[in-house]
C-alpha positions as CSV (number, residue, x, y, z in Angstrom):
1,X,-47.7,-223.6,-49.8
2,X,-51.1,-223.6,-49.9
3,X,-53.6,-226.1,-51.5
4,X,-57.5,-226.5,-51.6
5,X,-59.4,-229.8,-51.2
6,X,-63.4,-230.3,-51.1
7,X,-64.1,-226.7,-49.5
8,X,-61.2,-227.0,-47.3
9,X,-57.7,-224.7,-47.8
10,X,-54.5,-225.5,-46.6
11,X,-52.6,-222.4,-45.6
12,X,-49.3,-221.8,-43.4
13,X,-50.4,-221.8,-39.7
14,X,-49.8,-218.4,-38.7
15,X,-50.7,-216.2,-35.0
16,X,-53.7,-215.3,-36.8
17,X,-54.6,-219.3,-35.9
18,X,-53.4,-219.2,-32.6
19,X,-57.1,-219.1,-30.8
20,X,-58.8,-221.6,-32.7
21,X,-55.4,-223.6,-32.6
22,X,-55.3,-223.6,-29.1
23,X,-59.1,-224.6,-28.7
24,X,-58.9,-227.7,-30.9
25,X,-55.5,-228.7,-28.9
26,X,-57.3,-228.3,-25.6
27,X,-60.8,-230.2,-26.8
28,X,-58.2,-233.1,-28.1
29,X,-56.7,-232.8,-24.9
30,X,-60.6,-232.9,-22.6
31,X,-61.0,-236.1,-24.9
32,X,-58.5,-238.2,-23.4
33,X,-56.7,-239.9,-26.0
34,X,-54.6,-237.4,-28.0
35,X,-51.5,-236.1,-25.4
36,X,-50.2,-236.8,-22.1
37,X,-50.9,-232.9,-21.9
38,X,-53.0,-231.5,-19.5
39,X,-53.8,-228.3,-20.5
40,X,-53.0,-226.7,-24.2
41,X,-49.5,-224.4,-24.4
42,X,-49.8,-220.7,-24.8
43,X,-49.4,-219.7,-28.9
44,X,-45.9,-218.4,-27.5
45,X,-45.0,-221.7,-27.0
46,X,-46.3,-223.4,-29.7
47,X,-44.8,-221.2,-31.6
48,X,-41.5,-221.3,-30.1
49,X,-41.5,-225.1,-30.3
50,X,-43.0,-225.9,-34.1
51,X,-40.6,-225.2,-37.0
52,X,-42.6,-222.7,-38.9
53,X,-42.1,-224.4,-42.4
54,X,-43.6,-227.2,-41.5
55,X,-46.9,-226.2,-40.2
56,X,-50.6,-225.7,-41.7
57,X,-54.0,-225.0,-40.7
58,X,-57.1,-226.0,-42.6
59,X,-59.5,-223.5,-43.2
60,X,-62.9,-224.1,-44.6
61,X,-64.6,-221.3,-46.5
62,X,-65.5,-218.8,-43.5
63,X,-61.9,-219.3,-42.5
64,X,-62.7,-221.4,-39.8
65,X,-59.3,-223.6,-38.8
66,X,-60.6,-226.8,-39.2
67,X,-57.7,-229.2,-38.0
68,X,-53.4,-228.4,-37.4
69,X,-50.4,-230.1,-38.2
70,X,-46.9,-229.3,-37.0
71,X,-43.8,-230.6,-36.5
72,X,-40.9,-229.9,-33.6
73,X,-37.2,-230.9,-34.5
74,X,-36.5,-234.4,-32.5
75,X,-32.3,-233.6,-32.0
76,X,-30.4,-230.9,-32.5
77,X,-27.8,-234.0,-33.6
78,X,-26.9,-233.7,-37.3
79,X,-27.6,-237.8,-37.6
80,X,-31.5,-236.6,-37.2
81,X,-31.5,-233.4,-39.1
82,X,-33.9,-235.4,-41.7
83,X,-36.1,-236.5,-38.4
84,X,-39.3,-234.5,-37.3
85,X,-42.0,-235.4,-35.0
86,X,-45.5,-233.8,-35.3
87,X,-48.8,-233.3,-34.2
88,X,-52.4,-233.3,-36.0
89,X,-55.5,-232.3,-34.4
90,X,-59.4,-231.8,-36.0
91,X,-61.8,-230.0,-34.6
92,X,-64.2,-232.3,-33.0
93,X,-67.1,-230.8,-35.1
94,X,-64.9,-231.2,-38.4
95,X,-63.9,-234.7,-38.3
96,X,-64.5,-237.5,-40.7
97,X,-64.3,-235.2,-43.8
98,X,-60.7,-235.4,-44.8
99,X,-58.8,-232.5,-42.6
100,X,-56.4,-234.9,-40.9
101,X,-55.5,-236.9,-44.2
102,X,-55.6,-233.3,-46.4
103,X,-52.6,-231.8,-43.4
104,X,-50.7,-234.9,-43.0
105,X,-50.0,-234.6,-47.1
106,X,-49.3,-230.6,-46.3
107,X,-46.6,-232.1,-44.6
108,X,-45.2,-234.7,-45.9
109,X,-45.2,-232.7,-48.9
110,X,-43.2,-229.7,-46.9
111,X,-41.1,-232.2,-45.4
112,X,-40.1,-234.2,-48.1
113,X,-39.5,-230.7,-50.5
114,X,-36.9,-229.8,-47.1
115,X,-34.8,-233.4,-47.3
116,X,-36.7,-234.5,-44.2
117,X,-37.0,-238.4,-44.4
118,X,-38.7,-239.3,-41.2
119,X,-42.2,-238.2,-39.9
120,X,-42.4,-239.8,-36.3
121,X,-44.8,-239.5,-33.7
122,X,-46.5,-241.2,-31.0
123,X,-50.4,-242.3,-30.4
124,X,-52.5,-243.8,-27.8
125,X,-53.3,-247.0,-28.5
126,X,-57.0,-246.4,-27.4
127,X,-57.0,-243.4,-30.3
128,X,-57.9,-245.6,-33.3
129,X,-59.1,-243.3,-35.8
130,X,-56.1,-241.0,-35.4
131,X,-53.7,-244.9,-36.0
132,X,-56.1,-245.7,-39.2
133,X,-55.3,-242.1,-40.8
134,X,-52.3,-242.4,-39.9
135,X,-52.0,-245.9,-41.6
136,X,-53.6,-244.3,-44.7
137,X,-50.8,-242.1,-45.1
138,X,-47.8,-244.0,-45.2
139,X,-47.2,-244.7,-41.4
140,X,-46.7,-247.7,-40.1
141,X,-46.0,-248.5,-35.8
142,X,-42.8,-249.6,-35.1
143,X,-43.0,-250.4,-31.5
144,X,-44.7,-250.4,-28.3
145,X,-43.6,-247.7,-25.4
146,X,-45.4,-249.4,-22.7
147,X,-46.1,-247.8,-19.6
148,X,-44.2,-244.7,-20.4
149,X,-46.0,-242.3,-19.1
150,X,-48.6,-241.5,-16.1
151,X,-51.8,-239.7,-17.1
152,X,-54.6,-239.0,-15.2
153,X,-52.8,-241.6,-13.0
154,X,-53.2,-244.3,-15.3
155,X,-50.1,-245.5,-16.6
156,X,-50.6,-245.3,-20.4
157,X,-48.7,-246.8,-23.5
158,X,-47.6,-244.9,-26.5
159,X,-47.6,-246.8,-30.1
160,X,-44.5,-245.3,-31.8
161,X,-45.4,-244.4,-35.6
162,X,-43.0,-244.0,-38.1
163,X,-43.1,-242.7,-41.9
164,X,-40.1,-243.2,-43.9
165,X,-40.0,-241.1,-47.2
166,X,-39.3,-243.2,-50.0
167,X,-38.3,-240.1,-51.8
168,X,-35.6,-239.4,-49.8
169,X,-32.9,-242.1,-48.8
């Protein structure tokens, strides 16, 4: 699947990625607000982890990634076979212009083609940009994890977002 929108191209994340991938997950990560990860994943693991039909890159026209979505399976239970949770990060330099709401349709478009009827995930509250795109596509929060995790040694809460195809279901 691939898809072009204002300069910007949509392609299967691929190895080929995996540096610039790896930079923009680590610059999310210096920021603060994006994981409870401290340091990005090797490509090996990323790799291992995110099911490879449901994950792009957006390239603009140098073939510069731009942003990444990807999703990992949340239970190997067949009651959540149609349940995914993902990941979308934008280079710092590239945000405000459409990456993050041009990959979240990639998927939801993958997923929804593959029977998948829930896109879950969950987001600092503090990261209000990434909860207003994310609002924009179809997501709503369904809850509150408070306190659920230490970072930094700060315990932090986690907004649980949910999008429920209403294609599927």
């Amino acid at each position: 699947m691939t898809g072009r929108a204002s300069s910007m191209l949509i392609v299967p994340l691929a190895a080929e990625h995996a540096e610039q991938v790896l930079a923009i997950y680590q610059a999310g990560i210096d920021e603060g607000n994006a994981t409870f990860e401290t340091t990005a994943p090797s490509w090996e693991a990323v790799d291992a982890a995110k099911l490879p039909e449901h994950r792009f890159a957006a390239l603009d026209e140098n073939g510069t990634v731009l942003g990444w979505v990807a999703v990992t399976q949340v239970s190997s239970r067949c009651a959540y076979a149609g349940v995914v949770e993902h990941s979308v990060y934008v280079r710092p330099a590239a945000r405000g212009r459409g990456v993050a709401s041009a990959l979240l349709k990639a998927l939801i478009d993958s997923t929804e083609a593959a029977g998948i009827w829930t896109i879950q995930s969950g987001i600092f509250p503090e990261n209000t940009a990434s909860l207003a795109v994310h609002q924009r596509a179809g997501f709503r929060v369904i809850g509150t994890r408070e306190r659920v995790g230490r970072h930094y040694c700060t315990w932090r809460d986690v907004l649980l977002i949910e999008r429920r195809s209403p294609a599927i279901g």
